[in-house]
C-alpha positions as a Markdown table, in Angstrom:
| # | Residue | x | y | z |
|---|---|---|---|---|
| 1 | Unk | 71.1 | 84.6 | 95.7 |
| 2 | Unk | 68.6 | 85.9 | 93.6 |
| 3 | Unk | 68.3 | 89.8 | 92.6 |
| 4 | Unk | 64.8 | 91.3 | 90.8 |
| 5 | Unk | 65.0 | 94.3 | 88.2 |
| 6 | Unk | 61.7 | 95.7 | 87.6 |
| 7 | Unk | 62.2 | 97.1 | 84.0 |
| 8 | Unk | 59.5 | 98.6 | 82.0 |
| 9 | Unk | 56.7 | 97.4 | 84.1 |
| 10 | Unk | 58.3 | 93.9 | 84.3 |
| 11 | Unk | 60.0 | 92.4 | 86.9 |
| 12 | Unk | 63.2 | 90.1 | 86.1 |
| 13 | Unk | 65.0 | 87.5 | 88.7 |
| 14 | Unk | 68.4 | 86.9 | 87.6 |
| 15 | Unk | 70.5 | 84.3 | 89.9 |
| 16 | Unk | 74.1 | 85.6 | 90.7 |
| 17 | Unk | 76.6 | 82.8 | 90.4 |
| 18 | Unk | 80.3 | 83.0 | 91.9 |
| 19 | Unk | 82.5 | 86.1 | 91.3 |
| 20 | Unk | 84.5 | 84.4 | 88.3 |
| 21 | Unk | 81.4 | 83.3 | 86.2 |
| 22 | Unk | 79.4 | 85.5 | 83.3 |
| 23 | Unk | 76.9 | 87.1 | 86.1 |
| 24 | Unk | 79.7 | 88.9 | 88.0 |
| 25 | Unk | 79.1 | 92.0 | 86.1 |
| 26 | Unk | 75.4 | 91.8 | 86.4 |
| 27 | Unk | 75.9 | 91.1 | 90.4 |
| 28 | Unk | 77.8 | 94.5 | 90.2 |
| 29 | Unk | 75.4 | 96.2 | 88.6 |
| 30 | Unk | 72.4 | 95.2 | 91.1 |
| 31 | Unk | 74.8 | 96.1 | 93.6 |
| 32 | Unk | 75.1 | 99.9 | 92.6 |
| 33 | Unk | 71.7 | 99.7 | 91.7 |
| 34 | Unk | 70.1 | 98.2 | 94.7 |
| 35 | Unk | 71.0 | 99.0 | 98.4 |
| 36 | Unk | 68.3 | 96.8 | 99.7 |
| 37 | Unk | 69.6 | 93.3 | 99.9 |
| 38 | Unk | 69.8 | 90.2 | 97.3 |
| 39 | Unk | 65.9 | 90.2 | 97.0 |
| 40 | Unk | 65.1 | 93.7 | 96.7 |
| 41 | Unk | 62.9 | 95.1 | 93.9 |
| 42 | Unk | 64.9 | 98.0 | 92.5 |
| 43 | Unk | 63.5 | 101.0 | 90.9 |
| 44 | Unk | 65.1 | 101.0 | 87.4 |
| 45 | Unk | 65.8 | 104.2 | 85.9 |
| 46 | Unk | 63.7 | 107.0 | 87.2 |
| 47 | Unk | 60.1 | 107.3 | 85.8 |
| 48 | Unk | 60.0 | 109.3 | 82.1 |
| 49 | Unk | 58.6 | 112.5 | 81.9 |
| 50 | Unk | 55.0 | 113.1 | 81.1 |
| 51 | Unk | 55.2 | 114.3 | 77.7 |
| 52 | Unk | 58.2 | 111.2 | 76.6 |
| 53 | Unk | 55.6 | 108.7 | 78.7 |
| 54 | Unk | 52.9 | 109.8 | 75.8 |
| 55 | Unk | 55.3 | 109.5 | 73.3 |
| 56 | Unk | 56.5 | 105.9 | 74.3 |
| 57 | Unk | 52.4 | 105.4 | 74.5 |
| 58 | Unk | 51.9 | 106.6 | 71.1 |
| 59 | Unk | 55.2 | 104.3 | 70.2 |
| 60 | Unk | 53.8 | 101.1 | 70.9 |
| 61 | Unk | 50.6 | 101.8 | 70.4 |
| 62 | Unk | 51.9 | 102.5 | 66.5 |
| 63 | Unk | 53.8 | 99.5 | 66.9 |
| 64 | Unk | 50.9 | 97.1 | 67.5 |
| 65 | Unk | 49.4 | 98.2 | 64.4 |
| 66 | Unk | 51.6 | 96.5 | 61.9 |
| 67 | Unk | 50.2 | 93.3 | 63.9 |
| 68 | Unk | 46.9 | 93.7 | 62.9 |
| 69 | Unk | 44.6 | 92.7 | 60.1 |
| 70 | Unk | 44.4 | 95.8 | 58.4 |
| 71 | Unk | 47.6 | 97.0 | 58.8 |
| 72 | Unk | 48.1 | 98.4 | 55.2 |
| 73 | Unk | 45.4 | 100.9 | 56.3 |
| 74 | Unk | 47.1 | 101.9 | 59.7 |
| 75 | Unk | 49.9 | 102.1 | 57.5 |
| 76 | Unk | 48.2 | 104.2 | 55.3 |
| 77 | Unk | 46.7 | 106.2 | 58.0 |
| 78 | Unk | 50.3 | 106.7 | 60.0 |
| 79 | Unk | 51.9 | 107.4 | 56.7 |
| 80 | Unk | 49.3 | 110.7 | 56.4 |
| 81 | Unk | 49.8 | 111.4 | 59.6 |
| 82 | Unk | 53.0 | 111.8 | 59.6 |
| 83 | Unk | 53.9 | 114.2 | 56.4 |
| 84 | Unk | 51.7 | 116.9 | 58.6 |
| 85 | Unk | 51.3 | 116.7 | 62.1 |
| 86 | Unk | 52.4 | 113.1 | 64.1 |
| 87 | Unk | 55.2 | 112.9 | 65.8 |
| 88 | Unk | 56.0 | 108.7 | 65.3 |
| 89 | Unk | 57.3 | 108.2 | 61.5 |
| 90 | Unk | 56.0 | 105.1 | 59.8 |
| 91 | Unk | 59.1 | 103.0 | 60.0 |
| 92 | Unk | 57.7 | 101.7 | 62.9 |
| 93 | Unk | 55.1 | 100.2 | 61.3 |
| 94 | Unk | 56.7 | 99.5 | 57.8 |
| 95 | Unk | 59.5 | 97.8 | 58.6 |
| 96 | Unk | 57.7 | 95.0 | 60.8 |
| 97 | Unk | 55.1 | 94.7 | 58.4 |
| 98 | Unk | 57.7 | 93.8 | 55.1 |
| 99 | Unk | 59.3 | 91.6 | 57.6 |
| 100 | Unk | 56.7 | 89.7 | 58.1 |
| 101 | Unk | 55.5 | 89.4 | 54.8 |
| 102 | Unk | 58.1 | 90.0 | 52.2 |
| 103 | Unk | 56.0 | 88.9 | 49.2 |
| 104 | Unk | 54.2 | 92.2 | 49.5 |
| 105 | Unk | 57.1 | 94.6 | 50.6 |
| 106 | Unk | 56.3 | 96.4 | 47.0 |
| 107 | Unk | 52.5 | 97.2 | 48.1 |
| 108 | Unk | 53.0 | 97.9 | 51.4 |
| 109 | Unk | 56.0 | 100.0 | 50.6 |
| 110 | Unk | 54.1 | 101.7 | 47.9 |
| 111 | Unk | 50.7 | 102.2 | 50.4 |
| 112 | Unk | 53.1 | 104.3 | 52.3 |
| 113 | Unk | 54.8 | 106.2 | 50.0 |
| 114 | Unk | 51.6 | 107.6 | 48.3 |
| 115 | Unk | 50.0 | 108.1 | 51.6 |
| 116 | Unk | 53.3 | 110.1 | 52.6 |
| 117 | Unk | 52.9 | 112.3 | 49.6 |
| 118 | Unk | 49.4 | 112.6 | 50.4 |
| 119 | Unk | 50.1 | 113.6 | 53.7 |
| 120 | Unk | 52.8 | 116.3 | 52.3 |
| 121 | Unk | 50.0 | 117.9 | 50.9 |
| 122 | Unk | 47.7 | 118.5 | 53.8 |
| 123 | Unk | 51.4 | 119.8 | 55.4 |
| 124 | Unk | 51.7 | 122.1 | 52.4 |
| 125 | Unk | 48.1 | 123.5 | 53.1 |
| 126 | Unk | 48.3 | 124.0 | 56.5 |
| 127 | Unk | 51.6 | 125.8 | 55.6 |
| 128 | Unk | 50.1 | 128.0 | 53.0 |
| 129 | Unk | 46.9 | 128.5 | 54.6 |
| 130 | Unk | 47.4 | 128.3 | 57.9 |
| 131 | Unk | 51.1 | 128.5 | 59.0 |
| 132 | Unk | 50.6 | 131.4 | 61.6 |
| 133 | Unk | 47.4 | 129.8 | 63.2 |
| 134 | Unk | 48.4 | 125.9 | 62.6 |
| 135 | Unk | 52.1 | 125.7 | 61.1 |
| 136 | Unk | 54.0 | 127.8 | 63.5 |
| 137 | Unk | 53.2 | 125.8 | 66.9 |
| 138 | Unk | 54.0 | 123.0 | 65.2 |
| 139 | Unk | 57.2 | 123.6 | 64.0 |
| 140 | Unk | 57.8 | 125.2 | 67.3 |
| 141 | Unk | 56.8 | 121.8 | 68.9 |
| 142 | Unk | 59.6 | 119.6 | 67.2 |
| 143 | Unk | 61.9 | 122.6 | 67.8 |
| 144 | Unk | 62.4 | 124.2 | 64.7 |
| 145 | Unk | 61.3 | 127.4 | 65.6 |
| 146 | Unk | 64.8 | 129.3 | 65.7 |
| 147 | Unk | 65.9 | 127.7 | 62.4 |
| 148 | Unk | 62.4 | 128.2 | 60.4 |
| 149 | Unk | 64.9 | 131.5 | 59.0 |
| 150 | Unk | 67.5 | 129.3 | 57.7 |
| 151 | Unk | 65.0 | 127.2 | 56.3 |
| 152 | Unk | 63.8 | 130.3 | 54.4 |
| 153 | Unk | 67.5 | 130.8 | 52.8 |
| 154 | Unk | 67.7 | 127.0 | 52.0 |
| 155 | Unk | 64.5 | 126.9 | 50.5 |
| 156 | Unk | 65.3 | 130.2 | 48.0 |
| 157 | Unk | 68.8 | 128.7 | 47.1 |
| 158 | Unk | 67.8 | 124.7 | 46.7 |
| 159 | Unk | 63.9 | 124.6 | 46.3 |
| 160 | Unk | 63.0 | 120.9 | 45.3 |
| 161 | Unk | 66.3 | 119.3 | 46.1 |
| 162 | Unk | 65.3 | 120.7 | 49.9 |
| 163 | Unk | 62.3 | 118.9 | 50.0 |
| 164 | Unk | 63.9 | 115.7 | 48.3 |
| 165 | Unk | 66.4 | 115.7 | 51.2 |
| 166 | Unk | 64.1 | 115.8 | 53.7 |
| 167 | Unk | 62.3 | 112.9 | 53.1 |
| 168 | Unk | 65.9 | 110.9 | 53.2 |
| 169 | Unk | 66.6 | 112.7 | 56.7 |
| 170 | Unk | 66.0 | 111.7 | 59.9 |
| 171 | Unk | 64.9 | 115.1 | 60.0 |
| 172 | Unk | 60.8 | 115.4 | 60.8 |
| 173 | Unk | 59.3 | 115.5 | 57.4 |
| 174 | Unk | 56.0 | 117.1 | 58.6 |
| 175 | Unk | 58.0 | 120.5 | 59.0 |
| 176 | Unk | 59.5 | 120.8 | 55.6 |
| 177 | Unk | 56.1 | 120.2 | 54.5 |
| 178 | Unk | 54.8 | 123.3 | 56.5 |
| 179 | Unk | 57.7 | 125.3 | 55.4 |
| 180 | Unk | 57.3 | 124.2 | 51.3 |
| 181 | Unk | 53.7 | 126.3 | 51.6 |
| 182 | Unk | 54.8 | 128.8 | 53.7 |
| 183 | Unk | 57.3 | 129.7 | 51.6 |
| 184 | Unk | 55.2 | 129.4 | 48.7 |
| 185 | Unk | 57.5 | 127.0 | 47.1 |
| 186 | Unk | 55.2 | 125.6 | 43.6 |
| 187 | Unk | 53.1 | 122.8 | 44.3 |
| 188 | Unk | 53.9 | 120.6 | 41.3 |
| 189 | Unk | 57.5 | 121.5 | 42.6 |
| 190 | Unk | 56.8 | 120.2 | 46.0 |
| 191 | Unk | 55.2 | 116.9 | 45.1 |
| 192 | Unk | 58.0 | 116.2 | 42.5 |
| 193 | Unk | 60.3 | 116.2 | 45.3 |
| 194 | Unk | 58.1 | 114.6 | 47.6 |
């Protein structure tokens, strides 16, 4: 018997063999999955909402970057990106790409990390300049819109160690940038702890 999984847009056959051998527990979990016979195509999990189906679009298509041959400047350009407004971080694309060619892990770590800091400052800006306009629905988007207060308290008490943190947080970087200029944290402060 032979049951398909369609997965991702793929479809998978995977032979059951008898009750004692390594396929049992996948032969169970066709069963509770499927209800329509050893050849039935089964549904998988339920389709992704529209806004995660653009983000797992925007995933791979960041992901296919570090793949082609000017990926320091995808790099460079995701990097930006990132410190302001994107929602994928550049892991995705750095860590395949120093992989892949560990000679020049230094450069292509260092193409990020000045883009990054680059990027911080166009987050700064649009915090300083622009943070009702700009800023605030975009800190809103990654839901930090309740805890931009605490931010405020955080940023009076710590200042640059704040901003140092966040860049070693999973935390999205993009909106302690924004919150550094709307706070009117110093500049030279921010970029040292950038």
């Amino acid at each position: 018997r032979v049951y398909q999984f369609r997965h991702r847009g793929t479809v998978a056959r995977h032979p059951i063999r008898n009750a004692r051998g390594p396929s049992r527990a996948l032969h169970d979990a066709a069963r509770k999955v499927c209800s329509g016979g050893p050849s039935a195509v089964c549904p998988g999990r339920p389709s992704r909402p529209p806004v995660r189906r653009v983000l797992h679009r925007l995933y791979t298509w960041t992901l296919s970057l570090a793949a082609h041959p000017r990926a320091n400047w995808a790099l460079a350009l995701v990097a930006f990106a990132e410190s302001s407004f994107f929602p994928i971080p550049p892991d995705v694309l750095l860590v395949p790409m120093v992989v892949a060619n560990r000679a020049r892990a230094w450069l292509i770590a260092t193409v990020c990390t000045v883009a990054s800091v680059a990027g911080g400052a166009l987050g700064y800006a649009i915090g300083f300049f622009l943070f009702e306009v700009v800023g605030r629905p975009l800190v809103a988007f990654y839901g930090y819109g309740e805890k931009f207060t605490v931010f405020t308290q955080w940023y009076d008490t710590y200042g640059l160690w704040f901003v140092f943190a966040a860049g070693l947080t999973p935390l999205p970087y993009k909106v302690f940038t924004i919150a550094s200029g709307a706070f009117g944290l110093a500049f030279p402060t921010f970029l040292l702890g950038s």
